[in-house]
C-alpha positions as CSV (number, residue, x, y, z in Angstrom):
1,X,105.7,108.8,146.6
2,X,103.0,110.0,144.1
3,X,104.1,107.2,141.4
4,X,103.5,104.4,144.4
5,X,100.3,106.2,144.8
6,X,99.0,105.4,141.2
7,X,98.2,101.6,141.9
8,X,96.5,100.0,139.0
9,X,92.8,100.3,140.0
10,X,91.6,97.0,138.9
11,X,88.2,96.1,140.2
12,X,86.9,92.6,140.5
13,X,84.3,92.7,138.1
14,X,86.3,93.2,134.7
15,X,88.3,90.1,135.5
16,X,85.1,87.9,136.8
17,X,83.3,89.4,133.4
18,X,86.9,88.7,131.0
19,X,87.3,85.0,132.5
20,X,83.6,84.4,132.4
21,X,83.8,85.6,128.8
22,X,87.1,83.2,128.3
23,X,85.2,80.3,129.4
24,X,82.0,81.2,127.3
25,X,83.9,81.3,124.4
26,X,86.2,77.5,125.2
27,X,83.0,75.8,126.1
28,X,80.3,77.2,123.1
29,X,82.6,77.2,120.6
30,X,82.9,73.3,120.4
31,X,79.4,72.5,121.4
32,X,78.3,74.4,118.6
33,X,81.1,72.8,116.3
34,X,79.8,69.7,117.6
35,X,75.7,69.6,118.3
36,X,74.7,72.4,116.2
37,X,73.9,70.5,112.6
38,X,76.5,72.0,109.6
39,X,73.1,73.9,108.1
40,X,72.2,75.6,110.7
41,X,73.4,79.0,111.2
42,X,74.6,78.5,114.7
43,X,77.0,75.9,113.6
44,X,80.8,76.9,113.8
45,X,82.7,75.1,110.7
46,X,86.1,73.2,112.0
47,X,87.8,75.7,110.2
48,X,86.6,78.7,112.2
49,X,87.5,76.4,115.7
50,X,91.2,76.8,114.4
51,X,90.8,80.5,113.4
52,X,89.5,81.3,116.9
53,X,92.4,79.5,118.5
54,X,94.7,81.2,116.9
55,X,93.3,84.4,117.7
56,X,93.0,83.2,122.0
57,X,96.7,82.9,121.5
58,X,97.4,86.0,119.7
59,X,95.4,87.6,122.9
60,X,97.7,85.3,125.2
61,X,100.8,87.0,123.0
62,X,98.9,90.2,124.0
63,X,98.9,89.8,127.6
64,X,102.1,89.4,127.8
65,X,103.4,92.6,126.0
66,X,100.5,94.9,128.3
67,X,102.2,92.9,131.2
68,X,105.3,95.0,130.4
69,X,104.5,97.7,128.5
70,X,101.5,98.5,130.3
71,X,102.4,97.9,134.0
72,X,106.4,98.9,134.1
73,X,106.6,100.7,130.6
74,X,108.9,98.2,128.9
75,X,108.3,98.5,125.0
76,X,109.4,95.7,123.2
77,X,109.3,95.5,119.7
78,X,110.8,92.0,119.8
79,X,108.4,90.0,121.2
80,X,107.8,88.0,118.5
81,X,111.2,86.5,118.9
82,X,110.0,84.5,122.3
83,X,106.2,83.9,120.3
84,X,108.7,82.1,117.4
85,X,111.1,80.5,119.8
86,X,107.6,78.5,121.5
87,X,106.6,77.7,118.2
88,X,109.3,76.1,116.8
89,X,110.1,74.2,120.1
90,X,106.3,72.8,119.5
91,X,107.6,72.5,115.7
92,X,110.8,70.1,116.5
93,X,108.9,67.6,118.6
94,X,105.4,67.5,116.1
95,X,108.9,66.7,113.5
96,X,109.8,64.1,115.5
97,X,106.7,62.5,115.5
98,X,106.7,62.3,112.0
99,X,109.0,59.3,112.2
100,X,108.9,57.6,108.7
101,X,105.8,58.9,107.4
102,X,107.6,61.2,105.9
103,X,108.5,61.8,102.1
104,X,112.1,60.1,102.4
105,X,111.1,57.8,105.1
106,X,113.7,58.2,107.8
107,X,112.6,57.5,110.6
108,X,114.8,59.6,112.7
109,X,116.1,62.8,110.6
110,X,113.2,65.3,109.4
111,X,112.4,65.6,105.2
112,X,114.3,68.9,105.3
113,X,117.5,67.2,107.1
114,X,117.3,64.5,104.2
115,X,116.9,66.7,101.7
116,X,120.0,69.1,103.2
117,X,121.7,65.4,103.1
118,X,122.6,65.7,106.7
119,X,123.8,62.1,108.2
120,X,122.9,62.2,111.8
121,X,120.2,64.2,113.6
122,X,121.4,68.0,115.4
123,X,122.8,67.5,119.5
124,X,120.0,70.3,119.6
125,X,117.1,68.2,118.3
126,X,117.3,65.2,120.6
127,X,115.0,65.3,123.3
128,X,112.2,66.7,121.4
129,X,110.7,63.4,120.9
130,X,109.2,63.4,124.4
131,X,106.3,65.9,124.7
132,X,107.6,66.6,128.2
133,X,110.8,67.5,127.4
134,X,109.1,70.0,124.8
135,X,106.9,71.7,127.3
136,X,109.6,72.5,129.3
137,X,112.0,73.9,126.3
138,X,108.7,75.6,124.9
139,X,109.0,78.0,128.3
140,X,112.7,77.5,129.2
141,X,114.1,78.6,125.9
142,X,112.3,82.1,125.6
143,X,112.5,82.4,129.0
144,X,116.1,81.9,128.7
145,X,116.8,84.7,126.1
146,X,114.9,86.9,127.9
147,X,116.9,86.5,130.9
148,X,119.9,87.1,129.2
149,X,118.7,90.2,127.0
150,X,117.2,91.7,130.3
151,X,119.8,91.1,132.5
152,X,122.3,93.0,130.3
153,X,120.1,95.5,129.2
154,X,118.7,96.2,132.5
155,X,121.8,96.0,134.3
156,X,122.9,98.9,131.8
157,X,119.9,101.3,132.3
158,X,119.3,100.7,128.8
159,X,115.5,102.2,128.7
160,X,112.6,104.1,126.5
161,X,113.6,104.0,122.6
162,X,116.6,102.4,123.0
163,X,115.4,99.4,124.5
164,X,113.0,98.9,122.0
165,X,115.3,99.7,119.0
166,X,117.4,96.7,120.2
167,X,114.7,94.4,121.3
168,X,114.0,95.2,117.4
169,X,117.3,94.6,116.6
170,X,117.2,90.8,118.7
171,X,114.7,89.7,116.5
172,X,115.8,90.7,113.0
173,X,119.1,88.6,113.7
174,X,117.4,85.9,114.7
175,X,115.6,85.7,112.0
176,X,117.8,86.0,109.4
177,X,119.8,83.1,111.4
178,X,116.6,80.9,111.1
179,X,116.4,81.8,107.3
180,X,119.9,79.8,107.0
181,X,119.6,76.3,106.0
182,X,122.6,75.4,108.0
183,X,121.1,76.2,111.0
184,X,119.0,73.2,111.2
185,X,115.8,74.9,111.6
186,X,114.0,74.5,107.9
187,X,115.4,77.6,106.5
188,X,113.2,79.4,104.7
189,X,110.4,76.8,104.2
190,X,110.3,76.3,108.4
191,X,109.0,72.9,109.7
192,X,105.3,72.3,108.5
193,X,103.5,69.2,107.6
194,X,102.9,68.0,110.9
195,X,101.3,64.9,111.1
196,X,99.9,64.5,114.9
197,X,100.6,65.4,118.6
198,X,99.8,63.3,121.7
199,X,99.2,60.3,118.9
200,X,95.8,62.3,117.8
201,X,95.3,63.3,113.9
202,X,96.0,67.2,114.3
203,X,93.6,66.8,111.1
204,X,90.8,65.4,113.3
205,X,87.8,67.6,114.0
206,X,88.2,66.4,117.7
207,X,92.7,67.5,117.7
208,X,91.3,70.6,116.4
209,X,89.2,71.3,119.2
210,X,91.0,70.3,121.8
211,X,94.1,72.2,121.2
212,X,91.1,75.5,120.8
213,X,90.1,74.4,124.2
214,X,93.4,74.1,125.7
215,X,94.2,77.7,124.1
216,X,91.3,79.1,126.1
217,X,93.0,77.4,129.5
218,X,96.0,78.7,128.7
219,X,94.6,82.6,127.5
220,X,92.3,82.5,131.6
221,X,95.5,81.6,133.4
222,X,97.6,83.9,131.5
223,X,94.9,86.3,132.4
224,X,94.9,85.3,136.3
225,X,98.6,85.4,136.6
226,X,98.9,88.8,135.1
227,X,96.3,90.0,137.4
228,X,97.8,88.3,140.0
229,X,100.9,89.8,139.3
230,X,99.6,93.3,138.9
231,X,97.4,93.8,141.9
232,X,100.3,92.2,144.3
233,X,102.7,94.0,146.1
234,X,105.2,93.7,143.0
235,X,103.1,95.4,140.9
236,X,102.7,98.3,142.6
237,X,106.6,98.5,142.6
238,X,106.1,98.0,138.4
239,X,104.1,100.6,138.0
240,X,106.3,103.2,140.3
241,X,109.2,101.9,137.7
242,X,106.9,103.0,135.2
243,X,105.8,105.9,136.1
244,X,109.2,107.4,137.8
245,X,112.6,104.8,137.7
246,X,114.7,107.3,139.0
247,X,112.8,108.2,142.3
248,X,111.8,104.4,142.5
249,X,115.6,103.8,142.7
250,X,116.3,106.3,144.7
251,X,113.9,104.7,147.1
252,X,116.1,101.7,147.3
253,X,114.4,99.2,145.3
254,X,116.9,97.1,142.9
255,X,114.7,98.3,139.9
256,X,116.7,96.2,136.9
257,X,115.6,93.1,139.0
258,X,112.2,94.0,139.1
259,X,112.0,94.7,135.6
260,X,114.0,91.3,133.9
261,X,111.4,89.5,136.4
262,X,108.5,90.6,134.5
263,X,110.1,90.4,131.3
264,X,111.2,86.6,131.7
265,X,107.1,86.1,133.1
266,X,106.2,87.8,130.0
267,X,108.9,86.1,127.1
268,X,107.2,82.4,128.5
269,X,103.8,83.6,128.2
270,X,104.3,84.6,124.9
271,X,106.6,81.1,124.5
272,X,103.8,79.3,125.5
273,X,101.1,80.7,122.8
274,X,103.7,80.4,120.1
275,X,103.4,76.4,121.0
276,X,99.7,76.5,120.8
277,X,99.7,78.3,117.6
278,X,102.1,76.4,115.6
279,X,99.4,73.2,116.1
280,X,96.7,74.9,115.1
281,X,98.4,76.9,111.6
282,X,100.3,73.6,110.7
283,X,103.0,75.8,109.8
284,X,105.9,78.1,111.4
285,X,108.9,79.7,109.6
286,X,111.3,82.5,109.9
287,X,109.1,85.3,109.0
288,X,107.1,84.9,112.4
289,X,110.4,86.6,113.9
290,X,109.9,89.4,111.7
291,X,110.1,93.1,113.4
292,X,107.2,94.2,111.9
293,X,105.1,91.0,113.2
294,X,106.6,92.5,116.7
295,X,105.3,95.8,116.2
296,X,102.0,94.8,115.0
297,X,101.8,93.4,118.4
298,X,102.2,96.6,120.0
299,X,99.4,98.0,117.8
300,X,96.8,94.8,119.2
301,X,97.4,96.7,122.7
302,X,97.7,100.1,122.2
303,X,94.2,99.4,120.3
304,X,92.2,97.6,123.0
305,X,94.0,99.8,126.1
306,X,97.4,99.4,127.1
307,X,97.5,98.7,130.8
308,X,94.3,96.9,131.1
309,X,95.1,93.3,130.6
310,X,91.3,92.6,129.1
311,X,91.8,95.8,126.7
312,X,95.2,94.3,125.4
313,X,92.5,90.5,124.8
314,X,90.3,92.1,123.2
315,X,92.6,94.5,120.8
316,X,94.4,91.0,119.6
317,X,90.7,89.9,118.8
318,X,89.4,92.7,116.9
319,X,92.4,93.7,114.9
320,X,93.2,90.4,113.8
321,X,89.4,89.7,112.8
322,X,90.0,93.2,110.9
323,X,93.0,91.4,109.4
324,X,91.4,88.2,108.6
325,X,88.4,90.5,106.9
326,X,90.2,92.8,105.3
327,X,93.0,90.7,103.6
328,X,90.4,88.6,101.9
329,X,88.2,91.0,100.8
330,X,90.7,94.4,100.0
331,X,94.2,92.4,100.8
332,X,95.8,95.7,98.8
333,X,94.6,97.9,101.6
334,X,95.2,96.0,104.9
335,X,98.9,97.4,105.7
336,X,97.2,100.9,105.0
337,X,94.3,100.1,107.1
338,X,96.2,99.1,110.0
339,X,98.7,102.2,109.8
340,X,95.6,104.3,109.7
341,X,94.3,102.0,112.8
342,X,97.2,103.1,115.2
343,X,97.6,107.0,113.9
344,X,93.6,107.2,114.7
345,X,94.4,105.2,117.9
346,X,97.4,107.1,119.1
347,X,95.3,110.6,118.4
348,X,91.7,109.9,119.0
349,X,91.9,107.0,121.7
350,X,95.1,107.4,123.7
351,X,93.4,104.7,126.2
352,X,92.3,102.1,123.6
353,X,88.8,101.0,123.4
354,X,88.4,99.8,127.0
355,X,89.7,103.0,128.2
356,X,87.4,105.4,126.1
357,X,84.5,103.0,127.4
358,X,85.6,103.3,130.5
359,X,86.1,107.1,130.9
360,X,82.7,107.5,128.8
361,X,81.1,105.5,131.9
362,X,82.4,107.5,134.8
363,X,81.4,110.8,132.7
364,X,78.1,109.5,133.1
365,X,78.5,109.0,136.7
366,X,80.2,112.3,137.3
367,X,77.6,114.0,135.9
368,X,76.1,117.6,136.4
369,X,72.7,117.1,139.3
370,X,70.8,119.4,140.1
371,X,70.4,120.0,144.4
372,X,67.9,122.3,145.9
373,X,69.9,125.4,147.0
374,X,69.1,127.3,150.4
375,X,66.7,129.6,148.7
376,X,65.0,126.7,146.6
377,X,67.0,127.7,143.6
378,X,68.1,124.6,141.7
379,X,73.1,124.4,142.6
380,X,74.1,122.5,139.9
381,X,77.0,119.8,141.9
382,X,79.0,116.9,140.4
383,X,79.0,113.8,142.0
384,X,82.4,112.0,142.2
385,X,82.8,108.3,140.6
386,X,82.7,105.5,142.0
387,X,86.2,103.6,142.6
């Protein structure tokens, strides 16, 4: 019973601090894009609003890897599959809405079709005209594979490196499928030059800040449901999986269902921020389904504190800003630098960031204080931390 013993100890004030954080960040963000005057050094540029809401979705895309990894020790190095598969669901419908403003002016088949001199539009593409119908493929579809993938793999005890060698393996065939022009996806261009979405200019200061905003939504709920998720009844039962499957099945529990529930939860999370993202780049292509786009992903947690939820947030934030810094400045060095990131990471800071910070505060706590003894010499106790 000792792994059903190791509940995750979350505390209400890290996800009342994260959320109020989350909601900082959505509301400042544009009143500073929009109040502060461009000279002032307070003002954020409209091309920093679409920086940052890529980087609340990357921490969206986080989540939803800590949500397995972290809580019922799934690795999957293919996540980027389902972060792709959202995006170019988003991608087809902003296509459609291109209508004839495209280069060849048809109003129903995409530049890339005409181009490709296809004659009628894909069975697969109709439907993606109505924003609705997107939404729903921008979760079903990802959601979808991962049932599919779980369910076999799960079914099959397939665990540990194996399951992540073909979760791997998933995403480098898919994207050498999306690479072929035949496929009806862009090939190796992908669908860009997106026009607008809901009828609003996605050039438009105010498109730009509403889809920021509406990645900030999306990153707080992703946040509660995980929580939710992880402090309930079934996540006690994810992190017994985690900790010991074979006594957890021996227990009774139907572990492979428990497992392909969370990793469907998770594939739509990370569904859903590929559809945000896509918006906000302009762009998405094959090489988002790239393994080692996946694996970077793993990095973003492993850096910030796997099993945290807010530690996974706020590794997506820093190492990307590190990316974003780094590629600019020394773009040589940044595949070095972040190799050198997770070796330091992996030896120095097994916890991540929040969990160093975290064990450095109860240190404090647990500290050596001095007691008067029975003979008025000073007994040096430890006081236990506080849960």
């Amino acid at each position: 019973m000792g792994a059903f013993a190791s509940r995750p100890r979350l505390s209400g004030l890290p996800a009342a601090i994260t959320l109020a954080l989350i909601a900082a960040v959505g509301i400042g963000v544009p009143l500073l894009n929009l109040l502060v005057p461009p000279g002032s050094a307070l003002h954020v540029p409209t091309y920093m609003v679409s920086l940052l809401g890529k980087y609340l979705c990357y921490g969206l895309l986080a989540l939803s890897v800590d949500l397995i990894w972290g809580y019922c020790g799934i690795l999957s190095l293919g996540h980027g599959a389902f972060f792709a598969l959202g995006g170019y669901a988003m991608g087809m419908h902003l296509m459609r809405q291109i209508g004839d403003r495209g280069v060849y002016g048809n109003a129903e088949l995409p530049d890339f079709m005409v181009f490709l001199n296809w004659k009628e539009l894909p069975w697969y593409w109709h439907g993606f005209d109505s924003f609705a119908f997107t939404v729903v493929m921008v979760m079903a579809v990802p959601g979808l594979l991962a049932f599919l993938f779980g369910w076999f793999a799960f079914r099959s005890r397939v665990t540990g490196v194996y399951l992540s060698i073909i979760s791997q393996a998933l995403t480098f065939a898919l994207m050498l499928a999306f690479f072929r022009n035949d496929m009806g996806f862009g090939g190796n261009n992908g669908l860009t030059d997106f026009k607008d979405i809901l009828g609003f200019n996605l050039q438009a200061d105010g498109t730009r800040i509403g889809l920021f905003v509406a990645s900030a939504i999306a990153l707080a709920l992703g946040y509660v449901l995980c929580r939710f998720i992880v402090t309930s009844r079934l996540g006690k039962v994810l992190v017994a999986v985690r900790d010991a499957e074979s006594r957890t099945r021996f227990l009774g529990y139907r572990v492979e269902y428990y497992k392909l529930c969370v990793f469907v939860v998770s594939a739509i999370m990370a569904g859903v921020a590929g559809a945000l993202y896509v918006p906000q780049v302009g762009i998405i292509n094959p090489s988002e389904f790239a393994p080692a786009n996946s694996i970077e992903i793993v990095i973003w947690v492993a850096v910030g504190g796997r099993g945290t939820l807010h530690g996974a947030i706020l590794g997506a934030l820093l190492v990307n800003y590190a990316k974003s810094y780094l590629t600019g400045a020394i773009p040589e060095v940044w595949l070095f630098a972040l190799g050198a990131l997770f070796i330091a990471v992996t030896l120095f800071l097994p916890k991540g960031v929040v969990g160093a910070v975290a064990s450095g505060l109860r240190g404090r706590r647990a500290g050596p204080a001095i007691t008067g003894g029975p003979g008025g010499a000073g007994e040096r106790t430890s006081e236990a931390p506080a849960e």
